[in-house]
C-alpha positions as CSV (number, residue, x, y, z in Angstrom):
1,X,108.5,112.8,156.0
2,X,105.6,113.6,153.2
3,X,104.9,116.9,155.4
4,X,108.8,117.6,155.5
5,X,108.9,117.0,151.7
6,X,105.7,119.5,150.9
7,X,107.3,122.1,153.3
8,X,110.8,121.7,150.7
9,X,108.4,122.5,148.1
10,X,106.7,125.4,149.0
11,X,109.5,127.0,150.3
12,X,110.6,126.4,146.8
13,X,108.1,127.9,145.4
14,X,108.0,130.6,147.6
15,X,111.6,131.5,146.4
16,X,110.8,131.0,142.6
17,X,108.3,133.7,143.0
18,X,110.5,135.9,144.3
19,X,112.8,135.4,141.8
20,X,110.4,136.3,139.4
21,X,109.7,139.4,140.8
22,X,113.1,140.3,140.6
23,X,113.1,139.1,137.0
24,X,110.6,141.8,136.9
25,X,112.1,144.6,138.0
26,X,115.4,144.1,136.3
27,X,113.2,145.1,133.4
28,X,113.0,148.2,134.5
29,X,116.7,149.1,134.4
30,X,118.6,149.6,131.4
31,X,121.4,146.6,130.4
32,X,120.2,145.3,134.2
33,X,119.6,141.6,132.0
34,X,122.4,142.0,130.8
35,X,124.7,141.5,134.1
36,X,125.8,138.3,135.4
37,X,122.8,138.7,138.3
38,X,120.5,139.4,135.2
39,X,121.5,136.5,133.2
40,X,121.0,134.0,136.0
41,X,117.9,135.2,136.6
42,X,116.6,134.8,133.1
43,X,118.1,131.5,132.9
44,X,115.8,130.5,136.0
45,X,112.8,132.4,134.8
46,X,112.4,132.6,131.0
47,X,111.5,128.5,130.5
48,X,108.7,129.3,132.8
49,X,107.3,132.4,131.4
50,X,107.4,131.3,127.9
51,X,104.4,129.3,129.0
52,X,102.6,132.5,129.4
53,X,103.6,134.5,126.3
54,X,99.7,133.7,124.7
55,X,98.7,136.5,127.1
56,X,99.0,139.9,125.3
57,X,100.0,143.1,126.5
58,X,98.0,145.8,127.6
59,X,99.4,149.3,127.2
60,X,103.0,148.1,126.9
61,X,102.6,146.4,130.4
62,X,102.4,142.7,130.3
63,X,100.6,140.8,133.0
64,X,102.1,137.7,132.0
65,X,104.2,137.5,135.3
66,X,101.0,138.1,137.2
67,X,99.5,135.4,135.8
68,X,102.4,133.1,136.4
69,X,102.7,133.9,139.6
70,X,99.4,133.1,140.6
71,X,99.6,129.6,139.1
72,X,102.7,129.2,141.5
73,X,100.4,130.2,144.6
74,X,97.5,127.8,143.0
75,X,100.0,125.0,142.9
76,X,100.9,125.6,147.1
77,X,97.6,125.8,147.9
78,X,97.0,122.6,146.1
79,X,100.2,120.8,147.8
80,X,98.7,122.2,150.9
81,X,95.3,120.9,150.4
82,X,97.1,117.0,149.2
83,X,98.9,117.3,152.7
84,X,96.1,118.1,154.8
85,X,94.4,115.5,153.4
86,X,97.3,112.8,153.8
């Protein structure tokens, strides 16, 4: 049951990430945030990334996605770590 429940939340996370990549590349598209996909998204994504705004940005790119992203894969490994464990 715990190992069914870990595998829920990675997949989870697995699916968040994605949708912050595609959070991502609407950015690149003019009025794409704008649409009915591109509000959902933001709604899903923005609460998140807010979390990250401290990090400036670097030639007009911001890395604050990367960064975000990477604390999602540091939070799977560390679920995966709790279940081997268990």
């Amino acid at each position: 049951m715990i190992n069914f429940l870990a595998w829920v939340i990675y997949q989870l996370i697995d699916i968040y990430i994605l949708v912050i990549v595609i959070w991502c590349l609407l950015s690149w598209f003019p009025n794409a945030r704008g649409s009915r996909l591109g509000e959902i998204v933001n709604r899903l994504v923005e609460p998140y990334m807010r979390w990250f705004d401290f990090i400036p940005p670097l030639g007009g790119i911001s890395f604050s996605p990367i960064v975000a992203i990477f604390v999602l894969y540091l939070v799977q490994y560390g679920l995966k770590a709790i279940t081997m464990m268990i």
